[in-house]
BAZAGU-279240 format. One line per 3 residues: number of its first residue (from 1); for each residue x, y, z of N, C-alpha, C. Coordinates in steps of 0.2 Angstrom, whole numbers, plus 5000, padded with zeros to 4 digits. Last residue first. Layout:
! residues N
NUM> X/Y/Z/X/Y/Z/X/Y/Z ~ ...
! end
This chain:
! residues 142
142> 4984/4896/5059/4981/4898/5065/4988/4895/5070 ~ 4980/4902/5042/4985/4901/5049/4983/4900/5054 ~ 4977/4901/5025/4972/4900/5031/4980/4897/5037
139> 4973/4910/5009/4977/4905/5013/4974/4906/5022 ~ 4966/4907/4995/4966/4910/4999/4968/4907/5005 ~ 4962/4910/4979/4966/4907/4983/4966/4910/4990
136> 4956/4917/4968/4955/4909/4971/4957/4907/4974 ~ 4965/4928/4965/4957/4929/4967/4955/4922/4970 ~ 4973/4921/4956/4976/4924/4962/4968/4926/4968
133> 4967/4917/4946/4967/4913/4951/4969/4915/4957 ~ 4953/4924/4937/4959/4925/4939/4960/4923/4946 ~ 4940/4919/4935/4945/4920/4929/4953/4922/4931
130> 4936/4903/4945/4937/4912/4944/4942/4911/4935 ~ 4935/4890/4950/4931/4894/4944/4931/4900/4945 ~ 4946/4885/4958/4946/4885/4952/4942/4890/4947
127> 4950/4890/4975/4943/4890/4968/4946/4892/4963 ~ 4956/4886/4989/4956/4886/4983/4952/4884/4976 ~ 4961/4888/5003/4953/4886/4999/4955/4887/4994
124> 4972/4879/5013/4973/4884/5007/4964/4883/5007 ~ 4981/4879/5029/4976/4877/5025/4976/4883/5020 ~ 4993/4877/5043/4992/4879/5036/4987/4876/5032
121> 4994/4870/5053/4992/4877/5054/4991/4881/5049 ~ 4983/4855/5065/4989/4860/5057/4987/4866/5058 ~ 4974/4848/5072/4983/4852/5074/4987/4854/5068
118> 4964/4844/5069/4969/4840/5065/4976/4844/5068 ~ 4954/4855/5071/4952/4847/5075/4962/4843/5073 ~ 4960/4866/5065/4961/4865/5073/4959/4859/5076
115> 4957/4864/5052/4965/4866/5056/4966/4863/5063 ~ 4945/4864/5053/4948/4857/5050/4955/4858/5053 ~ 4940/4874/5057/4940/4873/5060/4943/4867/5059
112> 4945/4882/5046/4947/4885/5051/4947/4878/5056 ~ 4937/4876/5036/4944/4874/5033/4947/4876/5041 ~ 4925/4882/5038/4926/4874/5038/4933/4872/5038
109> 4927/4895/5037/4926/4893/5043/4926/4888/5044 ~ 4924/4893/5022/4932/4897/5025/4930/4896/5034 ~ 4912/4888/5021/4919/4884/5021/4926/4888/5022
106> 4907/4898/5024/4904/4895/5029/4910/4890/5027 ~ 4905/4907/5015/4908/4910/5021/4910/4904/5026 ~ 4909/4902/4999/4902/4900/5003/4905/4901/5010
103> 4912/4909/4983/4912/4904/4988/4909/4907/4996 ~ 4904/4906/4970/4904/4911/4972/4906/4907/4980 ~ 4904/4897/4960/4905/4906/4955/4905/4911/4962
100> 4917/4884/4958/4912/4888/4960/4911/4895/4959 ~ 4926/4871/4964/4924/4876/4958/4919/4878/4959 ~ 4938/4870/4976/4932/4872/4975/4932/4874/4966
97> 4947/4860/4988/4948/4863/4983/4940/4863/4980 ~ 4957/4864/5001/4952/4863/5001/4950/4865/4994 ~ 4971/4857/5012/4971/4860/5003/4963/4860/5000
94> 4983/4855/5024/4974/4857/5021/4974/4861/5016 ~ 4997/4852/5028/4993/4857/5025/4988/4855/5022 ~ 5004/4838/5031/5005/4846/5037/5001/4852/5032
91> 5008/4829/5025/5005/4828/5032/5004/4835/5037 ~ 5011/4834/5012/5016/4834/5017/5013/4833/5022 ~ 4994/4839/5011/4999/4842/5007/5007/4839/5014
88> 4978/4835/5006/4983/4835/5013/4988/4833/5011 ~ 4963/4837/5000/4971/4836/4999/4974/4837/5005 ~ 4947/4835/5006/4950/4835/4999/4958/4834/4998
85> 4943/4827/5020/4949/4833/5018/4950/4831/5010 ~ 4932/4825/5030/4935/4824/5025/4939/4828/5021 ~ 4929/4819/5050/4930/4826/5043/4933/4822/5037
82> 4921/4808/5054/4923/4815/5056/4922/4820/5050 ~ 4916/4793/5056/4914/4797/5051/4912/4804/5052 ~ 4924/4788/5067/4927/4786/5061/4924/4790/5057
79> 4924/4796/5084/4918/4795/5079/4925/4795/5070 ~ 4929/4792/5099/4931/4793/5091/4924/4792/5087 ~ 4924/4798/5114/4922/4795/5110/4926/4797/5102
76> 4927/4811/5123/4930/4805/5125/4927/4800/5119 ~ 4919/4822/5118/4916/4818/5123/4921/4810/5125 ~ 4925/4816/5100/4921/4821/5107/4919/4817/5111
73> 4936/4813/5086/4935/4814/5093/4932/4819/5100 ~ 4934/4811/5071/4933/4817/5075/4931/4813/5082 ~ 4948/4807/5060/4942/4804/5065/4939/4812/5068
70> 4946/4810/5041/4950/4811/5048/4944/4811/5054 ~ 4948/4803/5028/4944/4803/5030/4949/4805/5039 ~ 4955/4810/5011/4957/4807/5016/4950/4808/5022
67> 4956/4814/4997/4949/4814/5000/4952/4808/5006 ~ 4975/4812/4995/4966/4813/4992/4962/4811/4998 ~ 4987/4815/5001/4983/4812/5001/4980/4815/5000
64> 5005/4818/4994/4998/4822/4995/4994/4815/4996 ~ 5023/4826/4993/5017/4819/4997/5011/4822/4997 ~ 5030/4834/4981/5027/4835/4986/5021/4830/4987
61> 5037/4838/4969/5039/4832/4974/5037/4832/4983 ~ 5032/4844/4958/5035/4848/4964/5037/4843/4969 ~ 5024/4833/4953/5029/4837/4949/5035/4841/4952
58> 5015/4831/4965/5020/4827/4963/5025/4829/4958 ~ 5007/4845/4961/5012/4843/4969/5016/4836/4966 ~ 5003/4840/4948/5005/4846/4948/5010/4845/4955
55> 4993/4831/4954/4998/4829/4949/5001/4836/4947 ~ 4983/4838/4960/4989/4833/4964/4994/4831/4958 ~ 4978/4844/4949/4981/4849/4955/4987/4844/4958
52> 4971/4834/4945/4977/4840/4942/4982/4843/4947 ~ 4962/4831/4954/4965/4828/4949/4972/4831/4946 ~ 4956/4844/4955/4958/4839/4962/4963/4834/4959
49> 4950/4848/4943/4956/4851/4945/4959/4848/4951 ~ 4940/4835/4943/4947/4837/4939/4952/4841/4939 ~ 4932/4838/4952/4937/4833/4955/4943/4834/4949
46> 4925/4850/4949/4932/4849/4956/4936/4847/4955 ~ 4924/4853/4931/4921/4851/4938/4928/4850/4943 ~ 4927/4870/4923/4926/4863/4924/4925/4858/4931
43> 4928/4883/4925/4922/4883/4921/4922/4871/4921 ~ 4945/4891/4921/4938/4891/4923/4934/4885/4921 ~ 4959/4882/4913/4953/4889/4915/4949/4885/4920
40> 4969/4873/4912/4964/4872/4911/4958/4878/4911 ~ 4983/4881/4914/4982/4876/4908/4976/4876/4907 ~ 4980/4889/4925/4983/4891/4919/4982/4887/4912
37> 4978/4883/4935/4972/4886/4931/4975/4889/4924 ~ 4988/4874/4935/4982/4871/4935/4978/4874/4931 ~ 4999/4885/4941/4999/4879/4934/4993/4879/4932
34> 4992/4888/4953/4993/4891/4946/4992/4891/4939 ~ 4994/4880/4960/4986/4878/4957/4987/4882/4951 ~ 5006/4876/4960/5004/4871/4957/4996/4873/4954
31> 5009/4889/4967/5012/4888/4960/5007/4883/4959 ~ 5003/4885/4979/4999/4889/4977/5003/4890/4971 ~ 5013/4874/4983/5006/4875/4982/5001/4878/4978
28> 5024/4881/4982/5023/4876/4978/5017/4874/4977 ~ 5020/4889/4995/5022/4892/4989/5022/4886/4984 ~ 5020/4878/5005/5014/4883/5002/5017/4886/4996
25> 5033/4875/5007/5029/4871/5003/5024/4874/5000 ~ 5037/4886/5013/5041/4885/5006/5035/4880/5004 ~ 5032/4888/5025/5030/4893/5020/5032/4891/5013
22> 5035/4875/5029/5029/4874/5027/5027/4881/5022 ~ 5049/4880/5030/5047/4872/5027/5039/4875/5026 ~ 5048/4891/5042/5052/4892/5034/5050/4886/5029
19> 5033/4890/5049/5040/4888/5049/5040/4891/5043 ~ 5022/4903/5053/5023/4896/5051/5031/4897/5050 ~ 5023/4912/5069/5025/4913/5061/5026/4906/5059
16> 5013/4916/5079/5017/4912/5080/5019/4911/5072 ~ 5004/4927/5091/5006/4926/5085/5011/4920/5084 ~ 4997/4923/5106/5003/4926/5104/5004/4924/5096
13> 4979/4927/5113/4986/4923/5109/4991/4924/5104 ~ 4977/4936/5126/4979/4936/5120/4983/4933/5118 ~ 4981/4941/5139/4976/4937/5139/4974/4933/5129
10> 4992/4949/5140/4993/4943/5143/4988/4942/5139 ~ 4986/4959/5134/4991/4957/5129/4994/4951/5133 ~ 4976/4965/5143/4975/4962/5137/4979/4959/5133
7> 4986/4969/5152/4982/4965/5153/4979/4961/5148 ~ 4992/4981/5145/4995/4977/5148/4993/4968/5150 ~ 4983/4992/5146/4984/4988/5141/4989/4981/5140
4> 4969/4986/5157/4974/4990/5156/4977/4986/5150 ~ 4951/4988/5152/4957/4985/5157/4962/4989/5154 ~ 4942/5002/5162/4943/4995/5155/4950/4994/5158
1> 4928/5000/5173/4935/5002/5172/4938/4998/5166
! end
């Protein structure tokens, strides 16, 4: 007997809209890489548009750490050598940032699961080496 519909929608996690702040940060976000590609194109290494890119959010008056190192806790044990997060945006969004010709299914499922070790809800992937950046961007909720 399938279930009823009623049933499935208890059992199902309830949508939850990021906040008004974080939507608005995101948008400066995703302007800054604009900027970025706009100035520089295609066709250059990471750390330089990682480079840029944070100088771009300080422009916007936005707090960012680089290549930060985040614990991963299992089995009641911290492990110091967990996750490392290219940009974390206002202590509150995951900025994973890519050049590349083609990107890799397995990092939009890196960035998923980075949300969920770290309790954020907003992450970006973001690949510079397209010709057109709206195509490089891709935004990440949970």
């Amino acid at each position: 007997m399938p279930p009823n519909h009623e049933n499935t929608k208890l059992h199902q996690k309830q949508y939850i809209p990021i906040s008004d702040e974080l939507d608005n940060i995101g948008k400066k976000i995703v302007d800054a890489a604009y900027t970025v590609h706009k100035n520089l194109g295609p066709g250059l290494l990471e750390k330089v548009y990682e480079i840029c890119f944070c100088h771009e959010l300080t422009k916007r008056g936005l707090k960012y750490l680089r290549q930060i190192d985040i614990p991963i806790v299992y089995d009641g044990i911290t492990f110091e050598e967990g996750l490392r997060l290219d940009v974390l945006v206002e202590d509150s969004i995951i900025c994973e940032i890519k050049a590349v010709d083609l990107i890799n299914p397995v990092w939009e499922a890196q960035i998923l699961s980075h949300l969920k070790i770290t309790n954020k809800r907003l992450g970006y992937l973001i690949n510079f080496d397209v010709v057109n950046i709206g195509q490089g961007i891709k935004q990440f909720v949970i």
